[in-house]
C-alpha positions in Angstrom: 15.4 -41.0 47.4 13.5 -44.1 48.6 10.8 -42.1 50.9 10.2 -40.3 47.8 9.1 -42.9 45.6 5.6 -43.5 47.0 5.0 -39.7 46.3 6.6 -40.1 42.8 4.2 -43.3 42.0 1.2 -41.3 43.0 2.1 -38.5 41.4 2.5 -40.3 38.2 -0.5 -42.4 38.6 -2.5 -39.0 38.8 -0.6 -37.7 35.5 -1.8 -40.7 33.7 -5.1 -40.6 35.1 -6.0 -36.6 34.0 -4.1 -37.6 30.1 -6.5 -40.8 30.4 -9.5 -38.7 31.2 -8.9 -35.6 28.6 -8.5 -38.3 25.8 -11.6 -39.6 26.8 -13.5 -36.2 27.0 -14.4 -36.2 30.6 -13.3 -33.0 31.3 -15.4 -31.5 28.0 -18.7 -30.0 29.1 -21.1 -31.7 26.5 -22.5 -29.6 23.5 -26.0 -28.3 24.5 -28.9 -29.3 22.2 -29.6 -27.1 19.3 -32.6 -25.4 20.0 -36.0 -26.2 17.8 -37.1 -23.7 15.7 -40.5 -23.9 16.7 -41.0 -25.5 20.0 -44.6 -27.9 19.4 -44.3 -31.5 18.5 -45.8 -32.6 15.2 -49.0 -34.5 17.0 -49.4 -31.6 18.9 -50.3 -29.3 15.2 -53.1 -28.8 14.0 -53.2 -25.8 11.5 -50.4 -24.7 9.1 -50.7 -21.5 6.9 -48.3 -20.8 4.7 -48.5 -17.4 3.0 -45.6 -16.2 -0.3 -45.5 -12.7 -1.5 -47.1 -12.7 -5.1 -48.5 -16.4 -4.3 -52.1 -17.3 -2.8 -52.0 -18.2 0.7 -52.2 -22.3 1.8 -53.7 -23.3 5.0 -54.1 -26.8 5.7 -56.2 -27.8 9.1 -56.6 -30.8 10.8 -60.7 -32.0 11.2 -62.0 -35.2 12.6 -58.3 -36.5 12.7 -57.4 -36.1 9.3 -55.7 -33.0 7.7 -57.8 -31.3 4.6 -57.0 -28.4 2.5 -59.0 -25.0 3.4 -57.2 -22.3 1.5 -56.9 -21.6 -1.1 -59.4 -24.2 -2.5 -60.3 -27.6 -0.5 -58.2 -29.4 -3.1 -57.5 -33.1 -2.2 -54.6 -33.3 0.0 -51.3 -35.4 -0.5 -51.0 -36.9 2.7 -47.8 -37.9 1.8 -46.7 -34.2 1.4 -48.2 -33.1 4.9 -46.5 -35.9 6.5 -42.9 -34.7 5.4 -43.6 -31.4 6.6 -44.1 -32.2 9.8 -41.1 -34.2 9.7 -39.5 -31.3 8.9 -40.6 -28.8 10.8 -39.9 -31.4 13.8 -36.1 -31.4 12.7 -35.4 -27.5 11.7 -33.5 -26.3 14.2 -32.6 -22.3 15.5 -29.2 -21.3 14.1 -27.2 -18.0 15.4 -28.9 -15.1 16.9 -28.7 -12.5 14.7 -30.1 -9.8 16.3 -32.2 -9.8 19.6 -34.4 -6.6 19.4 -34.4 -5.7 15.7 -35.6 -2.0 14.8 -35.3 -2.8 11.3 -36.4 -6.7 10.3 -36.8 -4.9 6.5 -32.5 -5.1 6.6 -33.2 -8.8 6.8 -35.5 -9.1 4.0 -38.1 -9.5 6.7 -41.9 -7.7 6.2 -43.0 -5.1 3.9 -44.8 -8.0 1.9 -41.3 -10.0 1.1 -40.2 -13.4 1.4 -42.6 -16.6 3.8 -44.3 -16.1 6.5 -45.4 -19.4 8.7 -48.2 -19.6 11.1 -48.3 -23.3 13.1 -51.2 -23.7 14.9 -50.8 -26.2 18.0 -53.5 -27.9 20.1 -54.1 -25.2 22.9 -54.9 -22.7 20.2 -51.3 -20.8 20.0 -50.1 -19.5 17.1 -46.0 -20.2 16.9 -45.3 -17.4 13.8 -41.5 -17.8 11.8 -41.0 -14.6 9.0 -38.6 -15.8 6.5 -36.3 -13.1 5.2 -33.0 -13.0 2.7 -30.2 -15.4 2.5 -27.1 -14.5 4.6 -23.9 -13.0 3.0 -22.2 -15.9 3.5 -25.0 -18.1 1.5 -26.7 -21.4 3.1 -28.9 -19.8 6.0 -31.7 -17.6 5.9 -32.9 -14.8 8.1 -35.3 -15.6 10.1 -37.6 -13.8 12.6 -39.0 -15.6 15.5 -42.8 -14.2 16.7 -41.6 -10.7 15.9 -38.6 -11.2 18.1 -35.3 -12.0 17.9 -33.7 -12.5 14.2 -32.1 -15.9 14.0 -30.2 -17.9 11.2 -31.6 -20.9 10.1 -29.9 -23.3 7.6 -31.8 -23.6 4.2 -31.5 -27.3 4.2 -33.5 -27.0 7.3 -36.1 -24.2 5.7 -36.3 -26.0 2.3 -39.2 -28.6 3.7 -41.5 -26.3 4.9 -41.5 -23.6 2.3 -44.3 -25.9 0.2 -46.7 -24.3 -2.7 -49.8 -25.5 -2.8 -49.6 -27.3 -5.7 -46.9 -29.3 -3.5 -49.4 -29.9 -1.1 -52.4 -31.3 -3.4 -52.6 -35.0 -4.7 -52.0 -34.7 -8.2 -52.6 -38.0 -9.8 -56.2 -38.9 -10.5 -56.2 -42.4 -10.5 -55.5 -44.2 -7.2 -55.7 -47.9 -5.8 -54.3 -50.7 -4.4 -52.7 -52.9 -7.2 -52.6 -56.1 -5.1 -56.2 -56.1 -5.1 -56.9 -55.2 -8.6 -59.8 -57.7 -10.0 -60.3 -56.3 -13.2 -59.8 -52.6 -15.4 -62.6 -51.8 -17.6 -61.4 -48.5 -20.8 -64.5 -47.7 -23.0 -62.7 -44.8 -25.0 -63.2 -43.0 -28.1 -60.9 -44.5 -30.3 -60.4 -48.0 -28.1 -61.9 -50.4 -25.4 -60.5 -53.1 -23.7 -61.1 -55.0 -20.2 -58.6 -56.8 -18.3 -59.8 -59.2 -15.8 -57.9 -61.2 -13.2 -58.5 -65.2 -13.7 -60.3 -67.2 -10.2 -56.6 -68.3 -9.7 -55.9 -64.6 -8.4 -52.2 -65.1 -10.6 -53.4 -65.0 -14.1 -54.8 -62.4 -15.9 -56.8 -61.8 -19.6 -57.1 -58.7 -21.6 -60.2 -59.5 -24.0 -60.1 -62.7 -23.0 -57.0 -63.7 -23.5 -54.3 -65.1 -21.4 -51.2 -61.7 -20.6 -48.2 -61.9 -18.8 -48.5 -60.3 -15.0 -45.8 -58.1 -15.6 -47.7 -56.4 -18.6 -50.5 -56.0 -16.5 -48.9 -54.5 -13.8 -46.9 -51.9 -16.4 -50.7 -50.9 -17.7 -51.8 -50.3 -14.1 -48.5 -48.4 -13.0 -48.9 -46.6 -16.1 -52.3 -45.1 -15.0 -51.8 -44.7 -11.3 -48.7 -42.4 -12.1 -50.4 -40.3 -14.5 -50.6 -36.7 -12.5 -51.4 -33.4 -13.4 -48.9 -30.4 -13.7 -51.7 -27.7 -13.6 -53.9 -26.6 -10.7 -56.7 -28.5 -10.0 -60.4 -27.2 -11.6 -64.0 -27.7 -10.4 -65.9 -30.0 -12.4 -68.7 -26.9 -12.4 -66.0 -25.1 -14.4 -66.1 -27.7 -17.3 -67.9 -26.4 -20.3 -69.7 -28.0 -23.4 -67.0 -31.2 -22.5 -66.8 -34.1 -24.9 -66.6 -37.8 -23.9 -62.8 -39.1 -23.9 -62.5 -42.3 -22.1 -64.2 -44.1 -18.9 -62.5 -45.9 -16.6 -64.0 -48.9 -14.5 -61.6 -50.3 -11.8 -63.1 -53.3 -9.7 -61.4 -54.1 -6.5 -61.7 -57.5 -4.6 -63.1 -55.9 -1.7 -66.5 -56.3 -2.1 -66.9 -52.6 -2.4 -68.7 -50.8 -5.8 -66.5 -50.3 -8.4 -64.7 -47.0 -9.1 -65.6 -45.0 -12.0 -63.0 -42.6 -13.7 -64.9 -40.0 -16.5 -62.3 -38.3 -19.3 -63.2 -35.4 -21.0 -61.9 -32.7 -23.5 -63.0 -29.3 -24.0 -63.5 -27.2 -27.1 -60.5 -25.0 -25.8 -58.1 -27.5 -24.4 -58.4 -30.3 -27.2 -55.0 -31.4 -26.4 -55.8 -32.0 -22.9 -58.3 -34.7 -21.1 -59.8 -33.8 -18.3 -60.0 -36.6 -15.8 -62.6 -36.4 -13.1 -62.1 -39.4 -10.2 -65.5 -41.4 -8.7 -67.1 -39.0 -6.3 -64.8 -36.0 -6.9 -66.1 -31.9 -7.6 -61.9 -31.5 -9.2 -61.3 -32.4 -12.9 -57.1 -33.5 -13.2 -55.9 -32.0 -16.5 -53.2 -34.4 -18.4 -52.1 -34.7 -21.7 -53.6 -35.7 -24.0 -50.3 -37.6 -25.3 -51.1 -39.4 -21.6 -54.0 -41.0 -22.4 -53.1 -42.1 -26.0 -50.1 -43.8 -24.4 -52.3 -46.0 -21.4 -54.5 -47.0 -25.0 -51.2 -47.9 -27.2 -49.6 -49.8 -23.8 -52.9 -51.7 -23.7 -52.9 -52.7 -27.6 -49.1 -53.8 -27.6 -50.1 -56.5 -25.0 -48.9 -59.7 -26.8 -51.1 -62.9 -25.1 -49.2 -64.9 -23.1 -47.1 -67.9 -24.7 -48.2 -71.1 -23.7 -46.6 -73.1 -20.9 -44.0 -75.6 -22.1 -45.7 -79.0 -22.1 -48.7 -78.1 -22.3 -50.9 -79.9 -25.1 -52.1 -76.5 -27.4 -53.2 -78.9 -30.5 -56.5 -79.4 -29.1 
Protein backbone atom coordinates (compact mmCIF):
# COMPACT_ATOMS: atom_id res chain seq x y z
CA UNK A 1 0.00 0.00 0.00
CA UNK A 2 2.84 2.38 0.95
CA UNK A 3 4.47 2.55 -2.79
CA UNK A 4 1.02 3.52 -3.68
CA UNK A 5 0.48 6.48 -1.79
CA UNK A 6 2.69 8.93 -3.76
CA UNK A 7 0.57 7.98 -6.84
CA UNK A 8 -2.66 8.41 -4.65
CA UNK A 9 -1.45 12.07 -3.46
CA UNK A 10 -0.81 13.07 -6.98
CA UNK A 11 -3.66 11.71 -8.20
CA UNK A 12 -5.70 13.59 -5.71
CA UNK A 13 -3.83 16.72 -6.01
CA UNK A 14 -4.85 16.64 -9.78
CA UNK A 15 -8.69 15.95 -8.78
CA UNK A 16 -8.62 18.99 -6.76
CA UNK A 17 -6.77 20.95 -9.10
CA UNK A 18 -9.39 20.29 -12.41
CA UNK A 19 -12.65 20.92 -9.58
CA UNK A 20 -10.48 24.15 -8.60
CA UNK A 21 -10.19 25.17 -12.20
CA UNK A 22 -13.98 24.33 -13.51
CA UNK A 23 -15.22 26.40 -10.50
CA UNK A 24 -13.17 29.01 -11.59
CA UNK A 25 -14.08 28.92 -15.33
CA UNK A 26 -10.87 28.10 -16.83
CA UNK A 27 -11.90 25.43 -18.81
CA UNK A 28 -15.03 27.82 -20.30
CA UNK A 29 -14.13 29.21 -23.68
CA UNK A 30 -15.10 33.02 -23.17
CA UNK A 31 -18.37 34.40 -24.79
CA UNK A 32 -17.40 36.16 -28.06
CA UNK A 33 -18.40 39.80 -28.40
CA UNK A 34 -21.73 40.57 -29.79
CA UNK A 35 -21.28 41.81 -33.05
CA UNK A 36 -22.15 45.81 -33.79
CA UNK A 37 -24.95 46.40 -35.84
CA UNK A 38 -23.28 48.78 -37.95
CA UNK A 39 -19.55 48.44 -37.93
CA UNK A 40 -18.28 52.59 -38.00
CA UNK A 41 -17.46 54.42 -34.85
CA UNK A 42 -19.60 57.45 -34.02
CA UNK A 43 -16.48 60.12 -34.94
CA UNK A 44 -16.08 58.27 -37.92
CA UNK A 45 -20.14 59.52 -39.20
CA UNK A 46 -20.86 61.95 -40.96
CA UNK A 47 -24.38 61.70 -42.60
CA UNK A 48 -27.60 59.98 -41.16
CA UNK A 49 -30.85 59.69 -43.18
CA UNK A 50 -33.52 58.39 -41.77
CA UNK A 51 -36.57 57.71 -44.04
CA UNK A 52 -40.49 56.29 -42.36
CA UNK A 53 -43.22 55.07 -44.68
CA UNK A 54 -45.96 57.89 -44.65
CA UNK A 55 -43.33 60.40 -42.86
CA UNK A 56 -40.93 62.96 -44.72
CA UNK A 57 -37.50 61.85 -44.89
CA UNK A 58 -34.59 63.34 -42.17
CA UNK A 59 -31.06 63.67 -43.14
CA UNK A 60 -28.79 65.24 -40.87
CA UNK A 61 -24.93 66.00 -42.25
CA UNK A 62 -22.06 66.97 -40.68
CA UNK A 63 -20.34 70.49 -42.24
CA UNK A 64 -17.48 72.45 -40.91
CA UNK A 65 -17.47 70.10 -37.83
CA UNK A 66 -20.79 70.64 -36.68
CA UNK A 67 -23.97 68.60 -37.62
CA UNK A 68 -27.01 70.70 -39.30
CA UNK A 69 -30.29 69.66 -40.49
CA UNK A 70 -30.70 69.26 -44.53
CA UNK A 71 -33.91 67.38 -45.05
CA UNK A 72 -36.55 68.00 -44.71
CA UNK A 73 -36.07 71.71 -43.88
CA UNK A 74 -32.63 73.13 -42.27
CA UNK A 75 -34.48 73.40 -38.95
CA UNK A 76 -32.18 74.16 -36.00
CA UNK A 77 -30.68 71.06 -34.67
CA UNK A 78 -30.87 69.62 -31.00
CA UNK A 79 -27.46 68.76 -30.55
CA UNK A 80 -28.39 67.09 -27.65
CA UNK A 81 -30.67 64.71 -29.77
CA UNK A 82 -27.78 63.96 -32.37
CA UNK A 83 -25.55 63.22 -29.63
CA UNK A 84 -27.74 60.30 -28.13
CA UNK A 85 -28.01 58.84 -31.42
CA UNK A 86 -24.81 58.23 -31.85
CA UNK A 87 -24.59 56.80 -28.58
CA UNK A 88 -26.93 54.64 -29.70
CA UNK A 89 -26.21 53.52 -32.70
CA UNK A 90 -22.51 52.94 -31.07
CA UNK A 91 -24.21 50.40 -28.60
CA UNK A 92 -27.01 48.50 -30.87
CA UNK A 93 -25.76 45.37 -31.37
CA UNK A 94 -26.66 42.33 -34.21
CA UNK A 95 -28.99 39.73 -32.58
CA UNK A 96 -29.72 36.14 -34.33
CA UNK A 97 -29.41 35.48 -37.87
CA UNK A 98 -32.51 35.05 -39.16
CA UNK A 99 -32.07 34.24 -42.53
CA UNK A 100 -28.76 34.47 -44.57
CA UNK A 101 -30.02 34.87 -48.27
CA UNK A 102 -33.60 36.01 -47.99
CA UNK A 103 -35.81 35.57 -51.34
CA UNK A 104 -38.55 37.15 -49.57
CA UNK A 105 -37.45 40.28 -47.02
CA UNK A 106 -41.49 41.37 -47.66
CA UNK A 107 -42.13 38.03 -44.99
CA UNK A 108 -40.16 40.22 -42.57
CA UNK A 109 -41.99 43.29 -42.92
CA UNK A 110 -39.02 44.42 -44.94
CA UNK A 111 -39.39 46.78 -48.39
CA UNK A 112 -42.41 47.41 -50.37
CA UNK A 113 -42.51 51.00 -48.76
CA UNK A 114 -42.96 49.51 -44.98
CA UNK A 115 -41.33 50.07 -41.78
CA UNK A 116 -37.36 52.36 -41.36
CA UNK A 117 -34.90 52.31 -43.49
CA UNK A 118 -31.29 53.84 -42.13
CA UNK A 119 -28.53 55.07 -44.32
CA UNK A 120 -25.10 56.07 -42.08
CA UNK A 121 -22.84 57.75 -43.93
CA UNK A 122 -19.04 57.23 -42.59
CA UNK A 123 -15.86 59.33 -43.48
CA UNK A 124 -14.61 57.29 -46.62
CA UNK A 125 -17.90 58.02 -48.27
CA UNK A 126 -19.63 54.31 -47.54
CA UNK A 127 -23.02 54.07 -47.06
CA UNK A 128 -23.70 51.23 -44.09
CA UNK A 129 -27.77 50.67 -45.03
CA UNK A 130 -30.07 48.72 -41.90
CA UNK A 131 -34.03 48.05 -43.31
CA UNK A 132 -36.12 47.81 -40.34
CA UNK A 133 -39.03 45.30 -40.64
CA UNK A 134 -41.83 43.72 -38.18
CA UNK A 135 -41.54 42.65 -34.64
CA UNK A 136 -40.73 39.01 -34.01
CA UNK A 137 -43.46 36.46 -32.81
CA UNK A 138 -42.05 36.24 -29.79
CA UNK A 139 -42.24 40.24 -29.25
CA UNK A 140 -38.97 42.51 -28.12
CA UNK A 141 -36.74 42.25 -31.37
CA UNK A 142 -37.33 43.46 -34.75
CA UNK A 143 -36.38 42.21 -38.16
CA UNK A 144 -33.78 43.55 -39.47
CA UNK A 145 -31.97 43.55 -42.89
CA UNK A 146 -28.39 44.23 -43.09
CA UNK A 147 -27.15 46.06 -46.70
CA UNK A 148 -29.73 43.83 -48.48
CA UNK A 149 -28.19 40.81 -46.89
CA UNK A 150 -28.66 38.66 -44.34
CA UNK A 151 -31.99 39.22 -42.00
CA UNK A 152 -30.97 39.56 -38.41
CA UNK A 153 -32.84 40.17 -34.99
CA UNK A 154 -32.17 43.17 -33.22
CA UNK A 155 -33.57 43.96 -29.77
CA UNK A 156 -36.01 46.94 -29.78
CA UNK A 157 -34.40 48.52 -26.78
CA UNK A 158 -31.46 48.61 -28.99
CA UNK A 159 -33.60 50.05 -32.20
CA UNK A 160 -35.66 52.41 -30.10
CA UNK A 161 -32.73 55.33 -30.14
CA UNK A 162 -32.23 55.48 -33.64
CA UNK A 163 -35.70 55.40 -34.99
CA UNK A 164 -35.96 59.49 -34.30
CA UNK A 165 -38.69 61.86 -36.16
CA UNK A 166 -37.66 64.95 -37.08
CA UNK A 167 -39.43 66.81 -34.84
CA UNK A 168 -37.12 64.68 -32.24
CA UNK A 169 -34.26 65.91 -33.89
CA UNK A 170 -35.01 69.80 -34.03
CA UNK A 171 -34.40 72.27 -31.02
CA UNK A 172 -37.73 73.09 -29.94
CA UNK A 173 -37.50 75.82 -27.37
CA UNK A 174 -36.95 79.30 -28.62
CA UNK A 175 -35.42 80.87 -25.92
CA UNK A 176 -31.86 79.81 -25.05
CA UNK A 177 -28.96 81.11 -22.73
CA UNK A 178 -26.72 80.66 -20.05
CA UNK A 179 -28.42 81.64 -16.74
CA UNK A 180 -25.21 82.07 -14.79
CA UNK A 181 -24.53 84.93 -16.84
CA UNK A 182 -27.82 86.62 -17.04
CA UNK A 183 -27.29 90.57 -16.46
CA UNK A 184 -30.62 91.64 -17.05
CA UNK A 185 -34.36 90.46 -18.99
CA UNK A 186 -35.98 93.23 -20.63
CA UNK A 187 -40.57 92.10 -21.60
CA UNK A 188 -42.24 95.10 -23.48
CA UNK A 189 -45.60 93.17 -24.16
CA UNK A 190 -49.00 94.05 -24.95
CA UNK A 191 -50.67 93.86 -21.88
CA UNK A 192 -47.30 94.13 -19.55
CA UNK A 193 -43.64 95.32 -19.30
CA UNK A 194 -41.12 94.72 -16.82
CA UNK A 195 -37.16 94.68 -16.63
CA UNK A 196 -35.18 92.69 -14.28
CA UNK A 197 -31.71 93.70 -13.86
CA UNK A 198 -28.91 92.03 -11.89
CA UNK A 199 -27.46 94.52 -9.05
CA UNK A 200 -23.14 95.38 -9.49
CA UNK A 201 -22.90 92.82 -6.64
CA UNK A 202 -23.60 90.07 -9.34
CA UNK A 203 -26.02 88.31 -6.23
CA UNK A 204 -28.82 90.67 -6.06
CA UNK A 205 -31.29 91.31 -8.45
CA UNK A 206 -34.38 94.13 -9.08
CA UNK A 207 -37.47 93.77 -11.10
CA UNK A 208 -38.53 97.60 -11.68
CA UNK A 209 -36.28 98.58 -9.43
CA UNK A 210 -36.90 96.78 -6.77
CA UNK A 211 -35.02 94.43 -4.63
CA UNK A 212 -36.46 90.10 -5.55
CA UNK A 213 -35.31 87.11 -4.13
CA UNK A 214 -32.77 85.02 -6.51
CA UNK A 215 -34.84 82.15 -6.51
CA UNK A 216 -37.82 84.14 -8.12
CA UNK A 217 -35.60 85.23 -10.64
CA UNK A 218 -34.23 82.11 -11.53
CA UNK A 219 -38.05 80.46 -11.66
CA UNK A 220 -38.89 83.56 -14.34
CA UNK A 221 -35.82 82.59 -16.34
CA UNK A 222 -36.37 78.65 -16.16
CA UNK A 223 -39.83 79.49 -16.99
CA UNK A 224 -38.86 81.02 -20.44
CA UNK A 225 -35.98 78.85 -21.35
CA UNK A 226 -38.28 75.68 -21.05
CA UNK A 227 -41.03 77.07 -23.03
CA UNK A 228 -40.84 74.71 -26.47
CA UNK A 229 -42.93 74.24 -29.23
CA UNK A 230 -45.03 71.02 -30.00
CA UNK A 231 -45.70 71.92 -33.69
CA UNK A 232 -43.14 71.91 -36.58
CA UNK A 233 -41.19 74.74 -36.99
CA UNK A 234 -42.45 77.70 -39.75
CA UNK A 235 -40.41 80.19 -41.77
CA UNK A 236 -40.75 83.60 -40.65
CA UNK A 237 -41.63 84.32 -44.64
CA UNK A 238 -44.68 82.24 -43.86
CA UNK A 239 -46.04 84.76 -41.20
CA UNK A 240 -48.83 86.78 -42.50
CA UNK A 241 -50.45 90.26 -41.54
CA UNK A 242 -48.77 89.28 -37.68
CA UNK A 243 -49.53 91.43 -34.71
CA UNK A 244 -47.03 92.55 -32.11
CA UNK A 245 -47.18 90.21 -28.82
CA UNK A 246 -44.22 90.69 -26.68
CA UNK A 247 -40.29 91.52 -27.15
CA UNK A 248 -37.87 89.98 -25.35
CA UNK A 249 -34.44 91.66 -24.51
CA UNK A 250 -31.92 89.32 -22.78
CA UNK A 251 -28.35 90.98 -21.89
CA UNK A 252 -25.55 88.67 -21.11
CA UNK A 253 -22.32 89.69 -19.22
CA UNK A 254 -20.26 88.82 -21.99
CA UNK A 255 -19.75 91.84 -23.62
CA UNK A 256 -21.59 90.58 -26.56
CA UNK A 257 -25.01 92.65 -28.12
CA UNK A 258 -27.98 91.73 -26.48
CA UNK A 259 -30.38 89.05 -27.78
CA UNK A 260 -33.65 90.11 -29.16
CA UNK A 261 -36.74 87.70 -28.95
CA UNK A 262 -39.94 89.09 -31.33
CA UNK A 263 -43.65 87.48 -30.39
CA UNK A 264 -46.28 87.57 -32.66
CA UNK A 265 -49.97 86.37 -33.34
CA UNK A 266 -51.70 85.86 -36.38
CA UNK A 267 -55.29 86.58 -37.45
CA UNK A 268 -55.76 82.65 -37.74
CA UNK A 269 -53.87 81.36 -34.74
CA UNK A 270 -55.00 84.05 -32.08
CA UNK A 271 -54.45 81.53 -29.44
CA UNK A 272 -50.99 81.07 -30.38
CA UNK A 273 -47.67 83.47 -30.32
CA UNK A 274 -45.36 83.08 -32.53
CA UNK A 275 -41.89 83.43 -31.16
CA UNK A 276 -39.10 84.25 -33.60
CA UNK A 277 -35.37 84.01 -31.74
CA UNK A 278 -32.40 86.99 -32.69
CA UNK A 279 -31.13 86.06 -36.07
CA UNK A 280 -33.44 83.19 -36.82
CA UNK A 281 -35.67 82.63 -40.52
CA UNK A 282 -38.02 79.85 -37.98
CA UNK A 283 -40.98 81.36 -35.92
CA UNK A 284 -41.56 78.65 -32.50
CA UNK A 285 -45.44 78.42 -32.15
CA UNK A 286 -46.48 78.19 -28.22
CA UNK A 287 -49.45 78.81 -26.44
CA UNK A 288 -50.69 81.45 -25.95
CA UNK A 289 -51.64 80.31 -22.20
CA UNK A 290 -47.41 80.16 -22.28
CA UNK A 291 -46.76 83.55 -22.55
CA UNK A 292 -49.58 84.87 -20.30
CA UNK A 293 -48.07 82.66 -17.60
CA UNK A 294 -44.01 84.10 -17.97
CA UNK A 295 -46.27 87.78 -17.55
CA UNK A 296 -48.42 86.54 -14.37
CA UNK A 297 -44.91 84.73 -12.96
CA UNK A 298 -43.29 88.14 -13.42
CA UNK A 299 -46.23 90.22 -11.57
CA UNK A 300 -46.49 87.81 -8.54
CA UNK A 301 -42.84 88.74 -7.76
CA UNK A 302 -43.15 90.03 -4.15
CA UNK A 303 -39.83 92.51 -3.44
CA UNK A 304 -37.52 91.05 -1.31
CA UNK A 305 -38.04 91.48 2.65
CA UNK A 306 -35.49 93.36 4.18
CA UNK A 307 -32.45 91.85 5.87
CA UNK A 308 -32.85 91.50 9.63
CA UNK A 309 -30.99 94.44 11.25
CA UNK A 310 -31.01 96.43 8.88
CA UNK A 311 -32.15 100.17 9.63
CA UNK A 312 -35.48 100.45 7.01
CA UNK A 313 -36.79 103.73 9.00
CA UNK A 314 -34.72 105.94 7.00
Amino acid sequence: MRKWMPTLVLVLIFAAGVVYASSHNFFRESAPAPQKLVAVGRDAVTGIRIDKTGSEPVELVMQNGKWVMKLPQTYPLNSYAVDNWLNALEAATAGDVIEGQPKDPAKYGIGGGNGWNITVTDSDGNAHKLAVGSTLPAGGSSYVQLESGAVISVAQDSLSGLLLSVTEFTDTTPFEWDKDHLSSLEWEGASSSWVLKRGESGSDWKLNGKKVKEEDVSSLSDKLINIATSEQLRSTSELKNESHRFTLTVTLNDDKAPKVYQGWTTPDQTDTVWIIPPDSNWAYAVSAANVEEIEQTAKSIKPAEPESGSDSGQ
